[in-house]
N, C-alpha and C positions, 0 to 999 in steps of 0.2 A: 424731259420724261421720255421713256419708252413705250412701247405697244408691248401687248401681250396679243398673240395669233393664236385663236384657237387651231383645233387640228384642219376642219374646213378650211379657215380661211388663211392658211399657211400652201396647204397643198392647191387652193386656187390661183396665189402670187406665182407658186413654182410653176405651174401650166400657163399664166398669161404670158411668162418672158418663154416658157418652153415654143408654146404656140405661136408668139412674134418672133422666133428665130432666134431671140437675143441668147440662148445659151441653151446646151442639148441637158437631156439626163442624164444623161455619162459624165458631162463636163461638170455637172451639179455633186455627184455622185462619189467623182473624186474628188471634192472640193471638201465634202464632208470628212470621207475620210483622211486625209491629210489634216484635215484640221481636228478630229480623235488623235491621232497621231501628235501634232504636235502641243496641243491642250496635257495629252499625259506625259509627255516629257517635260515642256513645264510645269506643269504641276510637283515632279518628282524629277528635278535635278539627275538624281544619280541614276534613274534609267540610262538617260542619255551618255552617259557616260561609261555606262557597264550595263549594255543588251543584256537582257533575261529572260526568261520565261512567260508565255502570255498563251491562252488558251481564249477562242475569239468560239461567241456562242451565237450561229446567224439563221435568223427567223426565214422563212419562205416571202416575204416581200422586198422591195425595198431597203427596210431595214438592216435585212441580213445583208443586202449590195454593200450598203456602207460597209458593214463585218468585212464584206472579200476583200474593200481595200484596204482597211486598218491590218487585215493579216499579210498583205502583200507588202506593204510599206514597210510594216515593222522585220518582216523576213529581210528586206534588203539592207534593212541597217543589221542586219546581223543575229537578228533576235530567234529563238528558238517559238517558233508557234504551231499550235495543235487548234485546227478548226474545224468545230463538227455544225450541221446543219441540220434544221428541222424541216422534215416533207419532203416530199420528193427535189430532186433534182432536175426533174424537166419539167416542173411547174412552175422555175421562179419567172418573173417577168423579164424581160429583154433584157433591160441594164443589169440586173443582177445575174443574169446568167453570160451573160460579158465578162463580167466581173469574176463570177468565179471561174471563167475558163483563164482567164489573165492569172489566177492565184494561183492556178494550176500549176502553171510556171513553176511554181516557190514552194507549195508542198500537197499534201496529198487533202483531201478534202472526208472527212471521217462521219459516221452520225453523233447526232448531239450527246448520246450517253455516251460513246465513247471518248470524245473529245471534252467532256465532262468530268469525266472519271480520272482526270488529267490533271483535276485544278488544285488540288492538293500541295503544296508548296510554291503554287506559280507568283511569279512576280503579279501579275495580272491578269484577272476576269474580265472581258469586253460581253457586256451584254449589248447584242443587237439584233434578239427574237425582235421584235415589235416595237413600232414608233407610236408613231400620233394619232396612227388610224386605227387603234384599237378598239373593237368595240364591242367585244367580250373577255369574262373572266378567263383569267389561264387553267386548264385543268390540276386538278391536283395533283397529280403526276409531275407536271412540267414544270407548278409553279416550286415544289419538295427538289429539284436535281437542282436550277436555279437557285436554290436559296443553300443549296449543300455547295454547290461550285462559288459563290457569293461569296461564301461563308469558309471556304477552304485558301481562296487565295489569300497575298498580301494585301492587294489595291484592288477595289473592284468599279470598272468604272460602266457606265448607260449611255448609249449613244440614242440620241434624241430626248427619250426619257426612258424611265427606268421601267420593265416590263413588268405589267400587272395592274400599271397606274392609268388613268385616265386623263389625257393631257388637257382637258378639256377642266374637269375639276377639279385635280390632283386627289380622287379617291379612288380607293381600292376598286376594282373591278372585281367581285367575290368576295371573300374573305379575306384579311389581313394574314399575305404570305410571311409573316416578319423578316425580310431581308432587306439588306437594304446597298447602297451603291456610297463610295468614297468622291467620284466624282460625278457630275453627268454633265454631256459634252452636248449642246442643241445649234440648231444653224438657223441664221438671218436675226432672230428674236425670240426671247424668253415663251415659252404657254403660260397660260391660265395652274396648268398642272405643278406648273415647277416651283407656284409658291403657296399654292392657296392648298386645303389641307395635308393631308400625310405628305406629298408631295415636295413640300419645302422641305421636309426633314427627311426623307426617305431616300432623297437622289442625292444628296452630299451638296455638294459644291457644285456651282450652277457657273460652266463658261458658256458665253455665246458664241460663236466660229462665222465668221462675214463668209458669205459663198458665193459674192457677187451678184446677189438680187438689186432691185433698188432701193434705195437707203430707208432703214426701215420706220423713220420717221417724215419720209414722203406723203404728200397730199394722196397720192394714187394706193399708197398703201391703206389709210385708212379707212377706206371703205372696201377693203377688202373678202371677200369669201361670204355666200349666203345667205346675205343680206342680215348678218347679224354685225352691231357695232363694235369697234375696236378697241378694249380697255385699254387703260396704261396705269403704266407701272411710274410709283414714284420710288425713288431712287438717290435721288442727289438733292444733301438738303439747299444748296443753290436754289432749287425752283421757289426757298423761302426768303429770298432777299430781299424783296421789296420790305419784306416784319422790320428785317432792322431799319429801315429808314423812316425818317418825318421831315415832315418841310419844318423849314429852318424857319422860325420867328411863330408859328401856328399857334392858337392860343389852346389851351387845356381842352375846350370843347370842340374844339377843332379836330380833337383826338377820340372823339366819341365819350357817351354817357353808359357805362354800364349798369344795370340794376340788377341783382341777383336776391332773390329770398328762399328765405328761412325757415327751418322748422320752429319747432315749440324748444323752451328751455332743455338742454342736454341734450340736443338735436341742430346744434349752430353747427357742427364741425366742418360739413359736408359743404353748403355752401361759404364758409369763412375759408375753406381752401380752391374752389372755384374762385371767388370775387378776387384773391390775393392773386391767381394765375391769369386772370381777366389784364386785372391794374400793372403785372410783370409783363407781360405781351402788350402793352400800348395803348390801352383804354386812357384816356383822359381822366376819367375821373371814374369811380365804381361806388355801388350804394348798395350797402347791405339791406335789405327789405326785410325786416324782424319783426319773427309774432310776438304776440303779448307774454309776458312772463321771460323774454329772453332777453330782453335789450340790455341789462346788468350784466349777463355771460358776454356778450356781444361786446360791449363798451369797454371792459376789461381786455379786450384781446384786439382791438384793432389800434390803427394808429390813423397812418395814409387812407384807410377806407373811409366812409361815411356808414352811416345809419341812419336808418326811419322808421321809424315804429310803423306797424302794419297789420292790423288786424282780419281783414277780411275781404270781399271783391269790392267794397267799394270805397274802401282805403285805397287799393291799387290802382281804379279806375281815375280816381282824384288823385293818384301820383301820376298815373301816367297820361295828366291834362298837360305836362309839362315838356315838347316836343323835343326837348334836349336826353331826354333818355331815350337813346337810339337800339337798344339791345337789352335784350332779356333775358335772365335765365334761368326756369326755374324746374325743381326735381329734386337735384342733391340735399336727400335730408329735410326733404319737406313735410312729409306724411303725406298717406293717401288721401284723406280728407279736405285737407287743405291744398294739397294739388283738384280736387275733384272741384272748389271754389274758385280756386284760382286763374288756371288756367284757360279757360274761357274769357275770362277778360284780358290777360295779356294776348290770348289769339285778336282779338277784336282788336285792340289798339293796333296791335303787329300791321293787319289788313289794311286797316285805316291811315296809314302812317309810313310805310313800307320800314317797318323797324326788325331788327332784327331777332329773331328765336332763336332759343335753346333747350331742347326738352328731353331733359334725362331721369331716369332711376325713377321717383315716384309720380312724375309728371307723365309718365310712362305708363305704368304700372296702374296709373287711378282708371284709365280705360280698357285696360285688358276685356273686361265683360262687352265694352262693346265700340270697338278700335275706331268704328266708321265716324261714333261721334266725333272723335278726336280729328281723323282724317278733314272732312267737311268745310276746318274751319281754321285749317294750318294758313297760314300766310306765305306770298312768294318765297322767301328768309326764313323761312322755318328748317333746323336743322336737326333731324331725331339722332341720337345717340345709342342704340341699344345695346344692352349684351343679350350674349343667345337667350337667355330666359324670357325677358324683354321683347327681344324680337319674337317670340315662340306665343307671349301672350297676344300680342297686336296682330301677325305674320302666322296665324295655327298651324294653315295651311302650307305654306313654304317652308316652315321649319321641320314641318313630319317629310318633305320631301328630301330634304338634306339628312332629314335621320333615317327613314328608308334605308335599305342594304341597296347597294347599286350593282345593278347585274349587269348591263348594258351602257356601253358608250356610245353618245357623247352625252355622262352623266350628270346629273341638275347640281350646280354648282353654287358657294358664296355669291359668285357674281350675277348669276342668272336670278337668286332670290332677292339682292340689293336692288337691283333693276326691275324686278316687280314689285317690292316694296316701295322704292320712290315714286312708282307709275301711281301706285293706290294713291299713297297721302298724298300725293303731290308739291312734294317738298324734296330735298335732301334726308338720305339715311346713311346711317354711318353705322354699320354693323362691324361693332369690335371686336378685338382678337389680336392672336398674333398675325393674322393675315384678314386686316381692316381691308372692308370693301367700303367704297363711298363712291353713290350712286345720286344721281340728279334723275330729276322728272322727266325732261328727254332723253332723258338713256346714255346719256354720258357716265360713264364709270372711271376710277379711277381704284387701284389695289397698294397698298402699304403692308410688306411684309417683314416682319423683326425676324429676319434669320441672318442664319451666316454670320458678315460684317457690322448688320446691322439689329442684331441680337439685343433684346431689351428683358434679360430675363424676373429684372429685377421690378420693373413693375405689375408683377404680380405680388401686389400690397394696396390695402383698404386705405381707398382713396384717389386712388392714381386717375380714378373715371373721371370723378369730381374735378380732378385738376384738368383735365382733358377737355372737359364741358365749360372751364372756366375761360381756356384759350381761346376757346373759341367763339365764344359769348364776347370778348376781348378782342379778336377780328373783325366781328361783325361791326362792333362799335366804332372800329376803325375804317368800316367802309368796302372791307372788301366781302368780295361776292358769296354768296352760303357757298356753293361747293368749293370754292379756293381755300375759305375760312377752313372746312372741316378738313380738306388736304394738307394745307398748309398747319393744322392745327395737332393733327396726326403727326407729322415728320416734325414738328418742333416737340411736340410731347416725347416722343422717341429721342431723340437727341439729347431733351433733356436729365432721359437715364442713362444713355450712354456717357454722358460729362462728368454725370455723379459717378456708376457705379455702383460694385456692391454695398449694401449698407442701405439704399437708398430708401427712404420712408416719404409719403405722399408730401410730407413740407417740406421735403429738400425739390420737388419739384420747380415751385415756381422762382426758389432763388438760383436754380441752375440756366434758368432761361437767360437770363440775362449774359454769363457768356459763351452760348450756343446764339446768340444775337449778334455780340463783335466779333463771331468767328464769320459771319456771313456777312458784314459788314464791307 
C-alpha cells in the first residue's frame, strides 16, 4: 500500500529534509518540474518526438516555480511556449522567482490573460496557479479563463493537483468550475484530493514523480505533518494474497462458520447472495438463518449453503449457543423490524465470543431514529457497511458536513467523516462508493478508489452491496482482522467486476471470485 499526504503533511516532509540540509527548494523544484516534463511526454509519445505548442499557466507561489521550469525545459527541447503569470512579479517567493529569472533565458514572461488567450490550438495547457495549499475558492474570473484555456487546448495537464480542487478532499472550493485536466502530474505521493470525490475524475490520470524525499512508505513518513494520521491508499490487489491461501489438510471449521439471515418469503435474495459470496471467499461452511414462511424459497435455490429455520431473537440466541459460528451477517434484506429483533442479540454473542459482525442495509437502517443505541453495543469485529443514505441516517451530522458547499480549505472530507464515524461506534465503517473509505476506531484509514485502471463501472447494479457484505462476513469467518476483512473485502469485490466486465449482474459476482483468487495465488 501507499499513503496519501494531506497538503499539511506533505509540505511538512519537504521542510524537515529542507531543514536537515538533505536537499534545497530549488533542487526539489526542479525535480518537480522535469518530472511534469517527462510524465507528458510519456504520456503522449509523439510530443517527444515532434515539439509543439504549450502555454504554461503559473500561480504566485510555488506552484507557479514548478510552471517556470516545465516552460524552461520544454523550450529547450525545442518547443514553442507562451507563459503568463498571476500577481505580481516581485511577490513570488525566492525559488520561484529564481526560477522565473532562469525562464527568462528562454522566453519572455506575459500575464495570465494574455498567455491565456494563446491556448486555442496548443498542443498543451500546463495548469500550475495552485497546489496543495489551497485554501480558497478561485474567483470567477480566473476559475472562466481556466476553464476556456482547459478547454481550448489538445492535452491539458495539473501540476500537483488540478486548480480549484482541494487536495485535501478532492472537493470543489466554490462552485463546480466544470473543467477538467487530461493529466495530473503530483510529487513524492498521491493526496487525499486525487481520488476521493470530483478529484478522481476531474485530474485525469494521476502520475506520481519520485523527487527524492524519503521513501514514501517509510516509518518517518507516516507520522508525518500536524498531527493528523496518514491514510493509504489500496492499490495493488497483492495486499489480498494471504484470501487465496488455506493450510493444507485444515478441516471445514477450521475455515470458519458463517451465518447470515434472512428476510421474510420474497425477501431471501439479498442475503442468498451475501452467504454465496461468504462460502466463494473461504468460509468453511455458511448458514442461511431463515424467517418463517421462507424456508421453501430458500431450499429451492441453495445447494452448498445450509439452512435454519429462524424465527426470532431467541431462535438466534439458541443458534448462536453453538461457538462454531464465528461470523455474522445480517441486514441484506432483512426488514427493519426484524433487524430491530435481531440485532441485539447477534451484538451480544459477537461481545461474548469475539465473533465477528456484519451490519448492513437494514441492520442499519432499523437505528437511524437513534444510532447511539446501535453504537453501545457493537463488538471489537464489528464491521458497518453504509452507503451515503445510511451513513446520513446514523452519521446526520457528518453527512451535512460533506454536503455543505465548501468554501475553504483544508475542506471536511470522506476520510475525515469515516474517522469520526469509527471513533463513535467503535468499530470499523466502511463508507461506500466509488472512493470506499474504511476507517478503524484508532484512526487507522485506509481509501479504495475504482477509477482510472481500476474502474468498476459496472457495479452499479442491485445487489453488488449484498455481495460486498457477504465477503466480508466470509473474512471474518476466516479469521482475519475487521479492518483487513473490509480492505481486503473491497479490492476483491472490485476485481471481481473487473474479471466479469460489462454485463455484470450481482450473481456473476461471487462466481468471478474464484479467478480473481488464482490470479493472486
Amino acid at each position: 500500500m501507499s499513503i496519501l499526504l494531506t497538503g499539511a503533511q506533505m509540505k511538512a516532509r519537504e521542510m524537515e529534509q529542507i531543514s536537515a540540509g538533505s536537499v534545497t527548494g530549488l533542487e526539489l523544484m526542479e525535480r518537480a518540474g522535469a518530472g511534469v516534463v517527462d510524465a507528458v511526454l510519456a504520456r503522449w509519445p509523439r510530443l517527444a518526438e515532434a515539439p509543439g505548442r504549450a502555454v504554461i499557466l503559473c500561480g504566485p507561489g510555488n506552484n507557479g516555480g514548478d510552471g517556470f521550469v516545465v516552460a524552461r525545459l520544454l523550450a529547450v527541447r525545442g518547443w514553442a511556449v507562451q507563459l503568463g503569470l498571476l500577481g505580481d512579479p516581485g511577490a513570488l517567493p525566492p525559488d520561484a522567482a529564481a526560477n522565473k529569472m532562469l525562464w527568462e533565458g528562454q522566453g519572455k514572461t506575459l500575464s495570465l490573460e494574455e498567455a491565456a488567450g494563446q491556448a486555442p490550438g496548443a498542443d498543451l495547457v500546463v495548469d500550475a496557479l495552485f497546489g496543495t495549499g489551497l485554501s480558497r475558492a478561485l474567483s470567477p474570473d480566473l476559475a472562466a479563463l481556466l476553464a476556456r484555456a482547459l478547454g481550448a487546448a489538445r492535452h491539458g495537464v495539473a501540476v500537483d493537483i488540478l486548480s480549484g480542487l482541494c487536495a485535501d478532499s478532492g472537493r470543489w472550493l466554490g462552485e463546480d468550475p466544470g473543467y477538467c485536466a487530461d493529466l495530473t502530474v503530483t510529487f513524492h505521493g498521491a493526496k487525499p484530493g486525487h481520488v476521493l470525490g470530483a478529484g478522481g475524475e476531474a485530474g485525469g490520470s494521476l502520475e506520481v514523480v519520485d523527487i527524492g524525499l524519503p521513501g514514501e512508505g517509510s516509518d518517518e513518513n507516516r507520522g508525518t505533518g500536524g498531527g493528523t494520521e496518514v491514510a493509504e491508499l489500496l492499490a495493488d490487489p497483492r495486499f489480498c494474497a494471504l484470501v487465496a491461501k488455506k493450510q493444507a489438510g485444515a478441516h471445514k471449521y477450521g475455515h470458519g462458520h458463517a451465518l447470515v439471515l434472512t428476510g421474510g418469503a420474497g425477501k431471501t435474495g439479498a442475503a442468498r447472495l451475501a452467504a454465496r459470496a461468504a462460502l466463494r471467499i473461504g468460509a468453511g461452511l455458511v448458514t442461511l438463518g431463515v424467517a418463517p414462511g421462507a424456508e421453501a424459497e430458500v431450499a429451492s435455490q441453495v445447494t452448498a449453503l445450509m439452512m435454519q429455520p429462524l424465527a426470532g431473537a431467541s431462535d438466534l440466541a439458541a443458534l448462536l449457543e453453538d461457538p462454531r459460528f464465528n461470523a455474522l451477517c445480517l441486514g441484506p434484506g432483512l426488514g427493519i423490524e426484524r433487524a430491530r429483533e435481531l440485532v441485539p442479540v447477534a451484538q451480544e454473542a459477537a461481545q461474548d465470543d469475539d465473533r465477528g459482525l456484519v451490519l448492513d442495509a437494514d441492520a442499519l437502517s432499523a437505528f437511524g431514529s437513534d444510532p447511539q443505541a446501535l453504537f453501545a453495543a457493537l463488538p471489537a469485529r464489528a464491521v458497518l457497511t453504509p452507503h451515503g443514505g445510511e451513513f446520513a441516517r446514523l452519521f446526520p451530522d457528518l453527512s451535512e458536513r460533506l454536503s455543505d458547499p465548501a468554501t475553504r480549505g483544508p475542506a471536511f472530507s470522506r476520510v475525515d467523516a469515516a474517522r469520526e464515524a469509527a471513533h463513535r461506534a467503535g468499530c470499523v465503517v466502511l463508507m461506500k462508493g466509488a472512493d470506499t473509505v474504511i476507517a478503524a476506531p484508532d484512526r487507522r484509514v485506509r481509501v479504495h478508489a475504482a477509477l482510472g485502471a481500476r474502474a468498476a463501472p459496472w457495479l452499479a447494479t442491485a445487489g453488488s452491496g449484498d455481495v460486498l457484505s457477504g465477503v466480508i462476513c466470509g473474512l471474518l469467518a476466516r479469521g482475519f482482522p475487521a479492518f483487513d476483512s473490509a480492505a481486503m473485502g473491497v479490492m476483491l469485490h472490485v476485481e471481481g467486476a473487473r474479471h466479469f466486465g460489462p454485463g455484470l449482474i450481482a450473481e456473476d459476482l461471487p462466481e468471478a471470485l474464484p479467478a480473481v483468487l488464482r490470479a493472486l495465488e
